[in-house]
CHARMM-style PDB file with segment names, atoms N, HN, CA, C and O in Angstrom:
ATOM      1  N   UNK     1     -36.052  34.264  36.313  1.00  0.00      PROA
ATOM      2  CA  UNK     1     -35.407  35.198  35.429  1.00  0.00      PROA
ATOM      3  C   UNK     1     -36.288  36.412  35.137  1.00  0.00      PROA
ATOM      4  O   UNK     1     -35.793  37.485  35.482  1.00  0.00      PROA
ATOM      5  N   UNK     2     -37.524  36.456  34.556  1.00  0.00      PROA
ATOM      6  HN  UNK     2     -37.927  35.584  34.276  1.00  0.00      PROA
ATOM      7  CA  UNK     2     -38.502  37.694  34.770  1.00  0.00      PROA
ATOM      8  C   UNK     2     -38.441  38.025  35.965  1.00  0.00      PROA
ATOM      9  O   UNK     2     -39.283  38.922  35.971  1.00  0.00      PROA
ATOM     10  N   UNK     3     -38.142  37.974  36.773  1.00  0.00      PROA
ATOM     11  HN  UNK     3     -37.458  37.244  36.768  1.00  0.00      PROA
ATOM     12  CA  UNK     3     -38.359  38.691  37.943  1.00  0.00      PROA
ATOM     13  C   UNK     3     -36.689  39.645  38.358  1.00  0.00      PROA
ATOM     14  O   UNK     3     -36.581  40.619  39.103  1.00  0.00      PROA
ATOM     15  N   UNK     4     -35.570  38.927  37.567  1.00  0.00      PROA
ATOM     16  HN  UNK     4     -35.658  38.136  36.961  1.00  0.00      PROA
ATOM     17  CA  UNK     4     -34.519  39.350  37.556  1.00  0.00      PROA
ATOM     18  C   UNK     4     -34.724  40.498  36.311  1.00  0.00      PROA
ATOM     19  O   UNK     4     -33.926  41.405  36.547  1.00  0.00      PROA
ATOM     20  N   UNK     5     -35.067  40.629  35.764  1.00  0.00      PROA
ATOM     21  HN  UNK     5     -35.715  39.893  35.572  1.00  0.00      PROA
ATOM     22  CA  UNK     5     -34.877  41.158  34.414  1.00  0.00      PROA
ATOM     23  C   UNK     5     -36.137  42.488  34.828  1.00  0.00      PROA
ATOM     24  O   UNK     5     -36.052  43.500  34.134  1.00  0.00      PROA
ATOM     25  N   UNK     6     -37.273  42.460  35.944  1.00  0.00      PROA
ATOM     26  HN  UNK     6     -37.342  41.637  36.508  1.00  0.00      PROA
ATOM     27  CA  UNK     6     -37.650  43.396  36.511  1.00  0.00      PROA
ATOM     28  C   UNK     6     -37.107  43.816  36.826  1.00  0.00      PROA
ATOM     29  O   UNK     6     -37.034  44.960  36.378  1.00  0.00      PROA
ATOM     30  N   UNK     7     -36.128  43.439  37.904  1.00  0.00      PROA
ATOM     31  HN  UNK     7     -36.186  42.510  38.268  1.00  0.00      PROA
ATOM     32  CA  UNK     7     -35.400  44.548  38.662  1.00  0.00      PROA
ATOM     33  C   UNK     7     -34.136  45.550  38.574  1.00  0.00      PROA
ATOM     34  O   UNK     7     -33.747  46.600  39.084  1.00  0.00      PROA
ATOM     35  N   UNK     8     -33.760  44.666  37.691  1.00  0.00      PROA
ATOM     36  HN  UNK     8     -34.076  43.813  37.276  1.00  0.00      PROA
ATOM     37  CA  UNK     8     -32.652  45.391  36.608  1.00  0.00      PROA
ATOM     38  C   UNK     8     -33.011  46.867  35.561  1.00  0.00      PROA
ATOM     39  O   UNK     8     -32.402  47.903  35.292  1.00  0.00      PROA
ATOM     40  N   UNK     9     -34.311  46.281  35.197  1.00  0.00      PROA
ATOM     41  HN  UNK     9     -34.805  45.440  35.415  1.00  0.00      PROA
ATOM     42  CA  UNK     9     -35.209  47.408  34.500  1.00  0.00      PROA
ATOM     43  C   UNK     9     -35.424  48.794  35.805  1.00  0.00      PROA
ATOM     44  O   UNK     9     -35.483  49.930  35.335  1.00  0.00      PROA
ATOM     45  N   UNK    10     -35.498  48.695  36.875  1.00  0.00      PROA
ATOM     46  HN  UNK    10     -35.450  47.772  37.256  1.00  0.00      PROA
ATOM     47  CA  UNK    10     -35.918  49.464  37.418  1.00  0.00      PROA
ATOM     48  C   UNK    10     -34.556  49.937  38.413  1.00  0.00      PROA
ATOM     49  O   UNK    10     -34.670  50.834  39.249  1.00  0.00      PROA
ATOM     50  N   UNK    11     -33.425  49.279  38.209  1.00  0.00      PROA
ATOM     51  HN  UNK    11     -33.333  48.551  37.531  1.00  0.00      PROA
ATOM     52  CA  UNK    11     -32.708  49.757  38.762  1.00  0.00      PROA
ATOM     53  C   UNK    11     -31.693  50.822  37.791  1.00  0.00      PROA
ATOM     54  O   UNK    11     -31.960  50.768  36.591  1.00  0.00      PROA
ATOM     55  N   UNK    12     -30.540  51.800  38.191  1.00  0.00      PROA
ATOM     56  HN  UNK    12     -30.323  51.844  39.166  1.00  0.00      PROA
ATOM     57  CA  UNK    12     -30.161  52.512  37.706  1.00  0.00      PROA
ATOM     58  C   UNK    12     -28.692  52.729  37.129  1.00  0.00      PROA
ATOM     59  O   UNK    12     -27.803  53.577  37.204  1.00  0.00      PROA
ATOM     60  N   UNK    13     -28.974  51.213  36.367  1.00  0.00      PROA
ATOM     61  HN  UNK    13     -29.697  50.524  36.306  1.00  0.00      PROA
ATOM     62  CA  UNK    13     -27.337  51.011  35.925  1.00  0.00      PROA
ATOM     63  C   UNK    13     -27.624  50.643  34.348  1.00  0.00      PROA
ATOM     64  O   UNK    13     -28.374  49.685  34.159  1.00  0.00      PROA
ATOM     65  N   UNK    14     -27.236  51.138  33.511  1.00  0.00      PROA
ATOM     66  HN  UNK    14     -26.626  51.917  33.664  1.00  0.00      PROA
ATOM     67  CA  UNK    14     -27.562  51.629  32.264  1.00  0.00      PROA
ATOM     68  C   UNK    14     -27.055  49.934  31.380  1.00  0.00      PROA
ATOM     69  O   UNK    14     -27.749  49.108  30.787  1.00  0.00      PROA
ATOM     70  N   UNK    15     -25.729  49.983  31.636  1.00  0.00      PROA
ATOM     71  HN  UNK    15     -25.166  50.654  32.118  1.00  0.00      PROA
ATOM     72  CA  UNK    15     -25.313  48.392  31.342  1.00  0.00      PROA
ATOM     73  C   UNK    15     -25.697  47.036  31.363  1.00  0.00      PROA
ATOM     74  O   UNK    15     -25.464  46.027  30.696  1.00  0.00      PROA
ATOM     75  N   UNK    16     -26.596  47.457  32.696  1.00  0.00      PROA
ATOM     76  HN  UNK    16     -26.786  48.277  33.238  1.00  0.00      PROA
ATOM     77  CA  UNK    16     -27.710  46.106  32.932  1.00  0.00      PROA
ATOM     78  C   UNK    16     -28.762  46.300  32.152  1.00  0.00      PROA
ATOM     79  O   UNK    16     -29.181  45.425  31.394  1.00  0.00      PROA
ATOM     80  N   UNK    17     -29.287  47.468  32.266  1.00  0.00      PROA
ATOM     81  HN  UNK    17     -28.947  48.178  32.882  1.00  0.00      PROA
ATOM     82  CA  UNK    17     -30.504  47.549  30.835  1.00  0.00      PROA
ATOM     83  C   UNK    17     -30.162  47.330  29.611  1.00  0.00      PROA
ATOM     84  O   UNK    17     -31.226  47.223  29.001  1.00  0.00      PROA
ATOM     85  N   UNK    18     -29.243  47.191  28.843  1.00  0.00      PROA
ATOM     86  HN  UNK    18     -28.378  47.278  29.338  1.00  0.00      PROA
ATOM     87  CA  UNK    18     -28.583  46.637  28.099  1.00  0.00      PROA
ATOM     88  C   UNK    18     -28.737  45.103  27.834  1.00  0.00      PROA
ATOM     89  O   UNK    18     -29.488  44.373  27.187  1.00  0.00      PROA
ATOM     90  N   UNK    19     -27.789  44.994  28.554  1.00  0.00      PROA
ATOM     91  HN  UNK    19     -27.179  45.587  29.079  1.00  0.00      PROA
ATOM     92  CA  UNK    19     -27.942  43.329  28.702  1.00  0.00      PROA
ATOM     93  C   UNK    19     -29.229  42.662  28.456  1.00  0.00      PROA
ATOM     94  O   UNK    19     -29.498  41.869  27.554  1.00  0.00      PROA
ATOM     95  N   UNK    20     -30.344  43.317  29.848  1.00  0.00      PROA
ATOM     96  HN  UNK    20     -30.126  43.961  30.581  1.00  0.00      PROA
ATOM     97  CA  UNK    20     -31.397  42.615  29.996  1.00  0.00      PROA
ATOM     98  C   UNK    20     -32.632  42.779  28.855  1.00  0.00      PROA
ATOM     99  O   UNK    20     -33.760  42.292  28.772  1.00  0.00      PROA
ATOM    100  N   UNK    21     -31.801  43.769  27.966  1.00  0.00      PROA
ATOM    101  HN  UNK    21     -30.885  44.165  28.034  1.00  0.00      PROA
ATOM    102  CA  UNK    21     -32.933  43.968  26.730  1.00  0.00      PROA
ATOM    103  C   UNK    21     -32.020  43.184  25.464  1.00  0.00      PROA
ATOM    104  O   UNK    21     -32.332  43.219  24.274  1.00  0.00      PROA
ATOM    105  N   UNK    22     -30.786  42.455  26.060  1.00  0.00      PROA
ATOM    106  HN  UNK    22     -30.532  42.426  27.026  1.00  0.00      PROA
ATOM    107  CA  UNK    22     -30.486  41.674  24.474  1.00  0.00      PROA
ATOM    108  C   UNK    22     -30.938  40.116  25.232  1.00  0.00      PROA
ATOM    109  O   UNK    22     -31.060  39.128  24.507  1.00  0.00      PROA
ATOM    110  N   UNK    23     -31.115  40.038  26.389  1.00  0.00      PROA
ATOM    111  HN  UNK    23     -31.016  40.841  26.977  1.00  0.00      PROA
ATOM    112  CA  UNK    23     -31.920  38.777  27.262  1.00  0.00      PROA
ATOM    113  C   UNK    23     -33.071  38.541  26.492  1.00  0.00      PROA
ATOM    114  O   UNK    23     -33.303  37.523  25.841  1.00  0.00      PROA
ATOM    115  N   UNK    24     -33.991  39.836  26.635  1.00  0.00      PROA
ATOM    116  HN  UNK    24     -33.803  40.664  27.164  1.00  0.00      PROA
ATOM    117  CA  UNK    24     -35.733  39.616  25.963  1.00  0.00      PROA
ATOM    118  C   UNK    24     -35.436  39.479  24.721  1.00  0.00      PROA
ATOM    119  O   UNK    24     -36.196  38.758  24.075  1.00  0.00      PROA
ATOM    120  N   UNK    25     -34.338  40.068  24.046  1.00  0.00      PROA
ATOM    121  HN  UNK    25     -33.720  40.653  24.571  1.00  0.00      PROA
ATOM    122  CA  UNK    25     -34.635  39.595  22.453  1.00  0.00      PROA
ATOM    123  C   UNK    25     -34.803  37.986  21.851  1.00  0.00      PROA
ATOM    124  O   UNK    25     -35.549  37.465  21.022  1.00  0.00      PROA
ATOM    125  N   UNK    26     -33.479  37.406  22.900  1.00  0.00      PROA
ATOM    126  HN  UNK    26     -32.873  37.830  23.573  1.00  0.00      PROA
ATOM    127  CA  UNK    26     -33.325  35.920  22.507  1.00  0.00      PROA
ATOM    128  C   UNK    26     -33.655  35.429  23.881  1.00  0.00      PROA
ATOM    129  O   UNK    26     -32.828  34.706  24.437  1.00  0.00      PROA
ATOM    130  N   UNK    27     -34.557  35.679  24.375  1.00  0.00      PROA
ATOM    131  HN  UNK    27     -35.229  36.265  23.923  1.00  0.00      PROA
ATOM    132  CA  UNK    27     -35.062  35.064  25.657  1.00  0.00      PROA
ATOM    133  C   UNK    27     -35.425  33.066  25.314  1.00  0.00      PROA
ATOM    134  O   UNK    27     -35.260  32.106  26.067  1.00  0.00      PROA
ATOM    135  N   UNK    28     -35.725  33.103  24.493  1.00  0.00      PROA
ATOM    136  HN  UNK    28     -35.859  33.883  23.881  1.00  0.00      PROA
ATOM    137  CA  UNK    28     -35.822  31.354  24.186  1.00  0.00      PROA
ATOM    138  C   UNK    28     -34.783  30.872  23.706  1.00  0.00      PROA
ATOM    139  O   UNK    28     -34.940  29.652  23.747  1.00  0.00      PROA
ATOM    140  N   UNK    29     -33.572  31.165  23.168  1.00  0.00      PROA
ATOM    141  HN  UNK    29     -33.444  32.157  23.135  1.00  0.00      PROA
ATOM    142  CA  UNK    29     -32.730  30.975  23.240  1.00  0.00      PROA
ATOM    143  C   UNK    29     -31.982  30.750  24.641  1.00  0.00      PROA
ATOM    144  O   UNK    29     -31.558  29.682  25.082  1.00  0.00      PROA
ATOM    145  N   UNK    30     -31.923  32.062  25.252  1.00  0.00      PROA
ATOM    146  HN  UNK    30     -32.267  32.930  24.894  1.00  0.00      PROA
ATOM    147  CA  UNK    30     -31.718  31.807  26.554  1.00  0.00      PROA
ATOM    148  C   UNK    30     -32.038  30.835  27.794  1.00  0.00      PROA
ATOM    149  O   UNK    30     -31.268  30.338  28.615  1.00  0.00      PROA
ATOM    150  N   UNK    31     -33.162  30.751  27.681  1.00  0.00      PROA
ATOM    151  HN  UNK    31     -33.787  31.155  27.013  1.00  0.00      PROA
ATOM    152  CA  UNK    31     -33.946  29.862  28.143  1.00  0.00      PROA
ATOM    153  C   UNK    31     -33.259  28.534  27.551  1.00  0.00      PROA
ATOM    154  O   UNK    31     -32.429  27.854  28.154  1.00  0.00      PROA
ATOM    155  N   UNK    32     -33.643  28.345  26.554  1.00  0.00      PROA
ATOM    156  HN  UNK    32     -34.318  28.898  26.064  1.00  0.00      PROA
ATOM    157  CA  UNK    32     -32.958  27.087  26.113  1.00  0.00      PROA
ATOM    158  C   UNK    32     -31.059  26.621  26.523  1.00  0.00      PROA
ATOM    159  O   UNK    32     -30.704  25.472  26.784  1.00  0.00      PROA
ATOM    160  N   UNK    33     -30.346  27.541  26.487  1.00  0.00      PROA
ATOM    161  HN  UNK    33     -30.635  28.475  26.275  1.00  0.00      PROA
ATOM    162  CA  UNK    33     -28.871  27.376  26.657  1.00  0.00      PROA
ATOM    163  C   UNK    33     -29.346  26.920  28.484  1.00  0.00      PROA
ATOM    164  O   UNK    33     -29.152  25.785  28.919  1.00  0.00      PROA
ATOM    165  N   UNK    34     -29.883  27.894  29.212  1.00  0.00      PROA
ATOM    166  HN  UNK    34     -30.042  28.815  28.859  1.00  0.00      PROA
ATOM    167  CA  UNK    34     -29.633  27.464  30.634  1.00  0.00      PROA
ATOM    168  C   UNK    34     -30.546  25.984  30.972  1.00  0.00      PROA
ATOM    169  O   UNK    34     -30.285  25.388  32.017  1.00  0.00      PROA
ATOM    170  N   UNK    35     -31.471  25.514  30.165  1.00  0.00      PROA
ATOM    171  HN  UNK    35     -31.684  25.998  29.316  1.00  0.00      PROA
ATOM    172  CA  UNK    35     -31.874  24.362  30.635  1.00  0.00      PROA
ATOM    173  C   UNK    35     -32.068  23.115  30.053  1.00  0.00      PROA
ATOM    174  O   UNK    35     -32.570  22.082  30.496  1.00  0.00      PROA
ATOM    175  N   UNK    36     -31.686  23.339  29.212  1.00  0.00      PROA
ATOM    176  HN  UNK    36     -31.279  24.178  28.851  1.00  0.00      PROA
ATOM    177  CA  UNK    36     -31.276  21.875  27.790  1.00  0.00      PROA
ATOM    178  C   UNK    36     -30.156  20.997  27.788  1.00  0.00      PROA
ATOM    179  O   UNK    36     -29.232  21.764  27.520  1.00  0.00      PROA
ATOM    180  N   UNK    37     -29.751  20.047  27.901  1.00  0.00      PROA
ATOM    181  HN  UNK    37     -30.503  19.424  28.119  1.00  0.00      PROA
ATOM    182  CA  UNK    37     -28.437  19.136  28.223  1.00  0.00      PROA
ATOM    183  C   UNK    37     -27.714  19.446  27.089  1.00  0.00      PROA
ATOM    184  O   UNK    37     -26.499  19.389  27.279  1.00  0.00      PROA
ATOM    185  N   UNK    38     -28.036  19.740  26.031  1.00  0.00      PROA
ATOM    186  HN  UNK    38     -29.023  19.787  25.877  1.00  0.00      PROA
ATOM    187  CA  UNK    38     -26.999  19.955  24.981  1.00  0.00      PROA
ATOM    188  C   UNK    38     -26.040  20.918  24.706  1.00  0.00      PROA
ATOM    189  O   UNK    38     -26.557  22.035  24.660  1.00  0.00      PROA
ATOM    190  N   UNK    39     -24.732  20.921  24.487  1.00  0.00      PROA
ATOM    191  HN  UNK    39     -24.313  20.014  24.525  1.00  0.00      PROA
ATOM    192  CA  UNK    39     -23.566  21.937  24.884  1.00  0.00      PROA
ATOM    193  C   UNK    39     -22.853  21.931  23.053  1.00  0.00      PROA
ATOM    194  O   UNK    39     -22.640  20.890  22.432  1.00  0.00      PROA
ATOM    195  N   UNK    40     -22.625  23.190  22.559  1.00  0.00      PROA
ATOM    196  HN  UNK    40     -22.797  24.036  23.063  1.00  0.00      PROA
ATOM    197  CA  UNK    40     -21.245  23.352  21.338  1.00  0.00      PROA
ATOM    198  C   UNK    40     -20.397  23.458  21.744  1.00  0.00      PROA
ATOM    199  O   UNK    40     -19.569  23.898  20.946  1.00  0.00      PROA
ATOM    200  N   UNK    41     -19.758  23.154  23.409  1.00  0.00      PROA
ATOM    201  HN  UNK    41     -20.431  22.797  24.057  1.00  0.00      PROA
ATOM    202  CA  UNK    41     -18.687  23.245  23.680  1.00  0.00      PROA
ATOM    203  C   UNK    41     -17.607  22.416  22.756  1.00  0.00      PROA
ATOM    204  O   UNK    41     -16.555  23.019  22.542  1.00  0.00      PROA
ATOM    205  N   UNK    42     -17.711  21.409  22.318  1.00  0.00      PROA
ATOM    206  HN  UNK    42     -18.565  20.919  22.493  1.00  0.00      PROA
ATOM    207  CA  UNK    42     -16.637  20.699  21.870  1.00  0.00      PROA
ATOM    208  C   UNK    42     -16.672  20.914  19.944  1.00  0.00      PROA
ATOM    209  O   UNK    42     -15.947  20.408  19.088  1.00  0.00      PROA
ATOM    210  N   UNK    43     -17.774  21.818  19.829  1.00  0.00      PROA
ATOM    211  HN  UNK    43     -18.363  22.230  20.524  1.00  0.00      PROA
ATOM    212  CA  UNK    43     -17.326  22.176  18.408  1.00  0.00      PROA
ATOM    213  C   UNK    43     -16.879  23.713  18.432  1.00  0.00      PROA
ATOM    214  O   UNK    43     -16.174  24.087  17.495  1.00  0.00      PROA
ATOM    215  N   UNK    44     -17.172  24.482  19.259  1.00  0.00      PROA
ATOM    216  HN  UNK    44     -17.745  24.178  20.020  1.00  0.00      PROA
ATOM    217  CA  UNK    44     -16.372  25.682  19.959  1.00  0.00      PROA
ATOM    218  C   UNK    44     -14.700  25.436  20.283  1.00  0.00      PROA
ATOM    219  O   UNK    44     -13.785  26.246  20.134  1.00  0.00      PROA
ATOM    220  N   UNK    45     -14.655  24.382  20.654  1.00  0.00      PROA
ATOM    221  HN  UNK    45     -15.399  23.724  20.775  1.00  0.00      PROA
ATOM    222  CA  UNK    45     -13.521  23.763  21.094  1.00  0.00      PROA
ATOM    223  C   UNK    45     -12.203  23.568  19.620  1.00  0.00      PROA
ATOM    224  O   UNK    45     -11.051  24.001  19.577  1.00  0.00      PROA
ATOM    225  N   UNK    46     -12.770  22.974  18.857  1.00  0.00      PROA
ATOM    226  HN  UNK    46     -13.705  22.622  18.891  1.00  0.00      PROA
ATOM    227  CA  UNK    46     -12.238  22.784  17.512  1.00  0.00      PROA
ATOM    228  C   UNK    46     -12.316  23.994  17.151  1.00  0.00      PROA
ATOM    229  O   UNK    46     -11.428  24.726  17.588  1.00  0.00      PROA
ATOM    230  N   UNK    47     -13.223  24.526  16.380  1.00  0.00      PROA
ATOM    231  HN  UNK    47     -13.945  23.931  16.025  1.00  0.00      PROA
ATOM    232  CA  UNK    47     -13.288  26.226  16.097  1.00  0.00      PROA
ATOM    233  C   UNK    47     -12.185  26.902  16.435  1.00  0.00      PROA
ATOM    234  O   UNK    47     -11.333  27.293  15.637  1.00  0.00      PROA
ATOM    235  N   UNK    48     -12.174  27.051  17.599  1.00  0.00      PROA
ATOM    236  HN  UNK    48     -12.866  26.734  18.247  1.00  0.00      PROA
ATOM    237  CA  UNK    48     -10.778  28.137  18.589  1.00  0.00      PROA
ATOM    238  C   UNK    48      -9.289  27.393  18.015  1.00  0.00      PROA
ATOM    239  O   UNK    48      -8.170  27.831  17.748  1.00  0.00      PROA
ATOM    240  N   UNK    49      -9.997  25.904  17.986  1.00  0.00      PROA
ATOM    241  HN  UNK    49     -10.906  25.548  18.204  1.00  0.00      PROA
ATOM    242  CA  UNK    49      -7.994  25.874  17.781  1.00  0.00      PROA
ATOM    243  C   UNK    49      -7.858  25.991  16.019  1.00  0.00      PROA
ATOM    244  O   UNK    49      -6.712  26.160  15.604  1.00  0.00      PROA
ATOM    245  N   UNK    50      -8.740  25.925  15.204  1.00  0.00      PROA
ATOM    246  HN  UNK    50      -9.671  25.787  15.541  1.00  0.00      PROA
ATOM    247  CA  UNK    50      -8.282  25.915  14.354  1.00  0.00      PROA
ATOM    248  C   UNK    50      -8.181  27.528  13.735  1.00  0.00      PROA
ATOM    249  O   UNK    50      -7.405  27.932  12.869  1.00  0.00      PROA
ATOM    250  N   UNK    51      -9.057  28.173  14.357  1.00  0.00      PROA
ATOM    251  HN  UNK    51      -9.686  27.845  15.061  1.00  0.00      PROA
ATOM    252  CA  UNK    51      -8.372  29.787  14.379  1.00  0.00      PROA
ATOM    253  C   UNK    51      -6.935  29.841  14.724  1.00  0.00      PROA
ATOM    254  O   UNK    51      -6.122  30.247  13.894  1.00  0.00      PROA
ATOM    255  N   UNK    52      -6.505  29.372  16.148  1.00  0.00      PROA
ATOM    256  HN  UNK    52      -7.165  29.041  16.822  1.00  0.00      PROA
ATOM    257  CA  UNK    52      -5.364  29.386  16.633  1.00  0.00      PROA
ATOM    258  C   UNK    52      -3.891  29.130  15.229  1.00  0.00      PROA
ATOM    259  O   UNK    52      -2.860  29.752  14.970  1.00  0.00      PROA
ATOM    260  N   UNK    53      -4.436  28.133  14.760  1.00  0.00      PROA
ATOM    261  HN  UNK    53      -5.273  27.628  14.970  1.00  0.00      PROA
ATOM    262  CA  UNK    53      -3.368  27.364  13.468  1.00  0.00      PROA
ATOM    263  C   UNK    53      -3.440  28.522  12.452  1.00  0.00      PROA
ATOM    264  O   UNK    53      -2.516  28.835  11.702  1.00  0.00      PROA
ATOM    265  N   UNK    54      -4.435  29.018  12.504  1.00  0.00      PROA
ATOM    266  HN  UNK    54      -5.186  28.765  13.114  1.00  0.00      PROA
ATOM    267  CA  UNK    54      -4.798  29.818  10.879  1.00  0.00      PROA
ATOM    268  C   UNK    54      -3.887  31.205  11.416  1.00  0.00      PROA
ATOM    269  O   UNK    54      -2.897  31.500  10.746  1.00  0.00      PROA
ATOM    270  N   UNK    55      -4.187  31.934  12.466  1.00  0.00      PROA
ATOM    271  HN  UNK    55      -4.991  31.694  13.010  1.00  0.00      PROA
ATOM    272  CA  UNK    55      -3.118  33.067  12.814  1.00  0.00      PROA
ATOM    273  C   UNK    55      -1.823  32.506  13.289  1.00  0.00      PROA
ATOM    274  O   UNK    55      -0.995  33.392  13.074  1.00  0.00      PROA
ATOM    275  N   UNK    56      -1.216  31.449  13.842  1.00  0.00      PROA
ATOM    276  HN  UNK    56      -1.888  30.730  14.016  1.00  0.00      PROA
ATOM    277  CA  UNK    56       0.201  31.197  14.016  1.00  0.00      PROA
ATOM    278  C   UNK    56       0.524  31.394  12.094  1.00  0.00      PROA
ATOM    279  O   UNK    56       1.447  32.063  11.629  1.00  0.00      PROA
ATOM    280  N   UNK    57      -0.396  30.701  11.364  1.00  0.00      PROA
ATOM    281  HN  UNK    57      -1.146  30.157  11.742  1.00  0.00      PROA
ATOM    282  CA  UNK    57       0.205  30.580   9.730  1.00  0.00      PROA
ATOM    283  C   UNK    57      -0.048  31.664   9.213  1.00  0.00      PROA
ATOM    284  O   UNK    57       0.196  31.720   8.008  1.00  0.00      PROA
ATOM    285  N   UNK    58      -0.665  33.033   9.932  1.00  0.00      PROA
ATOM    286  HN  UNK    58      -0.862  32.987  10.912  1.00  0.00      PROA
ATOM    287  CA  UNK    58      -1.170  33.890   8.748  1.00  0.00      PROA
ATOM    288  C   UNK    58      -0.152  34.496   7.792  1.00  0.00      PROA
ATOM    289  O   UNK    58       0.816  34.992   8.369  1.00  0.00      PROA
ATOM    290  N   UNK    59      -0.145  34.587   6.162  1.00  0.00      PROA
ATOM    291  HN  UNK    59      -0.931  34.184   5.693  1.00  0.00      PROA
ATOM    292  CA  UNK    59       0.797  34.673   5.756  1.00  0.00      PROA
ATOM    293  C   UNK    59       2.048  33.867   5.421  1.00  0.00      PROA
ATOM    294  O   UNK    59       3.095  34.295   4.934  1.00  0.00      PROA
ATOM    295  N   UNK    60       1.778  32.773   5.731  1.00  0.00      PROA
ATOM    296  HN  UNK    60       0.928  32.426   6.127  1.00  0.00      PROA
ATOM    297  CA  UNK    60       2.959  31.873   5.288  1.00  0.00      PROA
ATOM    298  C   UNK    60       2.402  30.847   4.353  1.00  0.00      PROA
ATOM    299  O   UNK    60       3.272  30.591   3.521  1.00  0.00      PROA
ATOM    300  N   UNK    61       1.466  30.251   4.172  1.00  0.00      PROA
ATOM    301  HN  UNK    61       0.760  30.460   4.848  1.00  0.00      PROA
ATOM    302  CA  UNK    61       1.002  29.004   3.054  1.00  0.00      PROA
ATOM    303  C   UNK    61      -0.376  29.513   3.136  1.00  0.00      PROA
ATOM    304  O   UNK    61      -0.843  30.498   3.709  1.00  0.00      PROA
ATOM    305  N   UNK    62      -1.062  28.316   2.202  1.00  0.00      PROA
ATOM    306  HN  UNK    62      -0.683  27.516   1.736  1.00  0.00      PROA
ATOM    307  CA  UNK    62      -2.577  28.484   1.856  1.00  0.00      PROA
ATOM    308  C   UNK    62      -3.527  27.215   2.441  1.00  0.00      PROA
ATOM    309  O   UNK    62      -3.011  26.541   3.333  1.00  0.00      PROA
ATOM    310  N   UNK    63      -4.485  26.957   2.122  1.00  0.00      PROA
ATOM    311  HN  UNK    63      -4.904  27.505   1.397  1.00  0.00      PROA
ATOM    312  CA  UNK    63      -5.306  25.966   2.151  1.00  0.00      PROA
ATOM    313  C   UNK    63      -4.478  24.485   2.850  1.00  0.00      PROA
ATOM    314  O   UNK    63      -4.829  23.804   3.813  1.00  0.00      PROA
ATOM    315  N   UNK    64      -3.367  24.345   2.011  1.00  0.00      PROA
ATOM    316  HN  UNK    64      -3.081  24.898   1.228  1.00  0.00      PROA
ATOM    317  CA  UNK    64      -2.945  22.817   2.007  1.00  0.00      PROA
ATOM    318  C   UNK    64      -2.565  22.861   3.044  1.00  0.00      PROA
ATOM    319  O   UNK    64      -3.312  22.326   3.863  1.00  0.00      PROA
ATOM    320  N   UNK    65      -1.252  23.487   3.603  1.00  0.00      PROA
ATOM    321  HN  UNK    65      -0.645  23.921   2.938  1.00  0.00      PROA
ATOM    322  CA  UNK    65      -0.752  23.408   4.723  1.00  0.00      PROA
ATOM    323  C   UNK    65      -1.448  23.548   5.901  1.00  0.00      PROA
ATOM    324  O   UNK    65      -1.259  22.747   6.816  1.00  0.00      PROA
ATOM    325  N   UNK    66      -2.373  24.629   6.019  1.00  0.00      PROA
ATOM    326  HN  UNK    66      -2.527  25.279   5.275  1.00  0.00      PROA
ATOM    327  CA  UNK    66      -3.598  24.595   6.944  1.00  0.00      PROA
ATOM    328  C   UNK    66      -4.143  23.210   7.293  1.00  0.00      PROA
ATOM    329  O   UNK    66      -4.104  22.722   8.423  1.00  0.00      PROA
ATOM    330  N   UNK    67      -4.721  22.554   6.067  1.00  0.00      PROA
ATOM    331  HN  UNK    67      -4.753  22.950   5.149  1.00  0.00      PROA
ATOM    332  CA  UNK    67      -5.405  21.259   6.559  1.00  0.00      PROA
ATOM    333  C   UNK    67      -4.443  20.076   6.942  1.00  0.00      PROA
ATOM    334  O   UNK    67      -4.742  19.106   7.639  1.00  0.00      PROA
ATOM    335  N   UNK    68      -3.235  20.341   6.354  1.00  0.00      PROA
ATOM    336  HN  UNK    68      -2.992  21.128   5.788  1.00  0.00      PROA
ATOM    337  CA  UNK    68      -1.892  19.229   6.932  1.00  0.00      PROA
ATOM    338  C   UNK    68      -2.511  19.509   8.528  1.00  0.00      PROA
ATOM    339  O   UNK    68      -3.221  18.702   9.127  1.00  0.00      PROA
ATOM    340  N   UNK    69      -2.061  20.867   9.073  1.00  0.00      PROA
ATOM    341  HN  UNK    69      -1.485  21.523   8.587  1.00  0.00      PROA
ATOM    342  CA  UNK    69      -1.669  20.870  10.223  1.00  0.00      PROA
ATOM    343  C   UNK    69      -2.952  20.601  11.419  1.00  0.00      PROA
ATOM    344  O   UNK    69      -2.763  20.431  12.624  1.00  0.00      PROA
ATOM    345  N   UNK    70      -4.268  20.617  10.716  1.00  0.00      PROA
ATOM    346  HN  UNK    70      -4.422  20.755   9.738  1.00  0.00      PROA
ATOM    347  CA  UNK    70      -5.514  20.440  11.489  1.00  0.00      PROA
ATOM    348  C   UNK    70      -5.309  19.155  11.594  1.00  0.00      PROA
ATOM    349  O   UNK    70      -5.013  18.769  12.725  1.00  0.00      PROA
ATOM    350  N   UNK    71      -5.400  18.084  10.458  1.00  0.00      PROA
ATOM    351  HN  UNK    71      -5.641  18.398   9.540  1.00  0.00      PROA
ATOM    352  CA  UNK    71      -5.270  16.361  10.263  1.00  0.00      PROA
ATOM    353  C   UNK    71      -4.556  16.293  10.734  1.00  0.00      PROA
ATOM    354  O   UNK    71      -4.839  15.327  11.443  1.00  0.00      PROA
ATOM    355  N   UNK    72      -3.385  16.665  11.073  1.00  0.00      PROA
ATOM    356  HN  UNK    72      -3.155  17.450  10.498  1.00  0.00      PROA
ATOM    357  CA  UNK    72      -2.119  16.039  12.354  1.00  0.00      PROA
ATOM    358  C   UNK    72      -2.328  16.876  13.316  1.00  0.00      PROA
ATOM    359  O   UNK    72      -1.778  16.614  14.386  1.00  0.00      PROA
ATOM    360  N   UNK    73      -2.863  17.661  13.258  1.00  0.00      PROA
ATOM    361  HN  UNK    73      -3.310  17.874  12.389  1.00  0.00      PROA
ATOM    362  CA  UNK    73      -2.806  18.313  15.103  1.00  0.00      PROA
ATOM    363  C   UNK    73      -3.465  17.313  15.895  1.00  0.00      PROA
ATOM    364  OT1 UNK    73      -3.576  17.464  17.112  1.00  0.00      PROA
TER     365      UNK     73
END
């Protein structure tokens, strides 16, 4: 990856320098997501749908009905 993140630096596409300078910010982060077994996919997973419920309802009930429809979804 440093060696990717050289060449990007020296090449002449403005978007990739971008990128590759929000790379070095959280570079251990990064590092960590590409080589650690552990995934938030499945609390990402929940997240999205329960956004999904909250805009099908936006405007129609509050709190209660929301959590009806999470506990039975």
């Amino acid at each position: 990856m440093p060696d990717w993140l050289d060449a990007v630096r020296q090449d002449e596409l403005p978007n990739l320098h971008t990128l590759a300078a929000g790379i070095d910010r959280d570079r251990d982060a990064v590092i960590a997501g590409l080589t650690l077994p552990w995934s938030s996919g499945a609390v990402k997973s929940h997240v999205n749908r329960i956004k999904m419920l909250e805009r099908q309802m936006f405007g129609r009930a509050g709190f209660q009905l929301l959590r009806k429809r999470v506990l039975l979804a």
